[in-house]
C-alpha positions as CSV (number, residue, x, y, z in Angstrom):
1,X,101.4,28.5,195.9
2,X,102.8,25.1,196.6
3,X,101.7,21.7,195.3
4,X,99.3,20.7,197.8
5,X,97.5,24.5,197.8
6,X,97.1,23.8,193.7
7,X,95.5,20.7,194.4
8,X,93.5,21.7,196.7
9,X,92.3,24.2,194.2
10,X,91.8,22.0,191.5
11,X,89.4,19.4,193.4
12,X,87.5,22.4,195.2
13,X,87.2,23.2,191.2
14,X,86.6,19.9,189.8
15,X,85.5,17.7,192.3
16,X,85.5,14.9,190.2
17,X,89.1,14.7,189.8
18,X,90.3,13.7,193.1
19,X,91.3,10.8,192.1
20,X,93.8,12.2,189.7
21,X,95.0,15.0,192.4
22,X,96.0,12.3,195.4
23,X,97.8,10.5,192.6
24,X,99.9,13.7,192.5
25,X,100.2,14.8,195.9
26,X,101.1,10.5,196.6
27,X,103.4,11.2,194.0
28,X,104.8,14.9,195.1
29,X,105.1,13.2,198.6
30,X,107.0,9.6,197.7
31,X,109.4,12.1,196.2
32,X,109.7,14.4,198.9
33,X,110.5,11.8,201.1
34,X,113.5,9.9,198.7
35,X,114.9,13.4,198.4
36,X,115.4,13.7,202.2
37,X,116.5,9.9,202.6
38,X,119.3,10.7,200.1
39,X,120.2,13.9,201.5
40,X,120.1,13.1,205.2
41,X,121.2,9.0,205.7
42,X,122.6,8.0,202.5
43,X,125.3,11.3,201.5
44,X,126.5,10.8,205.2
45,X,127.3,7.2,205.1
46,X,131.2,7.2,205.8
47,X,133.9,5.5,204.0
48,X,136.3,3.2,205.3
49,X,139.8,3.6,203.3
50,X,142.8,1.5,204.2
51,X,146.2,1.0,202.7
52,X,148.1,-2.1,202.3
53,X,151.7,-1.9,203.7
């Protein structure tokens, strides 16, 4: 069961807290998304090297 199933669950279990359980799936999601940025656009920024003759 992933995040989004267990909070699913939880508000279909305590409605009043879905407030609290889009916090986490905001949260969950803003994380997602820096992990891919890193992994796909900033690890393949190239480097320039030079040497000085």
């Amino acid at each position: 069961m992933n995040l989004h199933e267990k909070c699913l669950l939880r508000y279909l279990k305590n409605p009043d807290e879905l407030s609290y359980t889009t916090e986490i799936l905001k949260l969950n999601n803003f994380i997602m998304e820096k992990k891919f940025l890193m992994k796909n656009f900033v690890a393949k920024t190239s480097t320039i090297s030079y040497t000085e003759n």
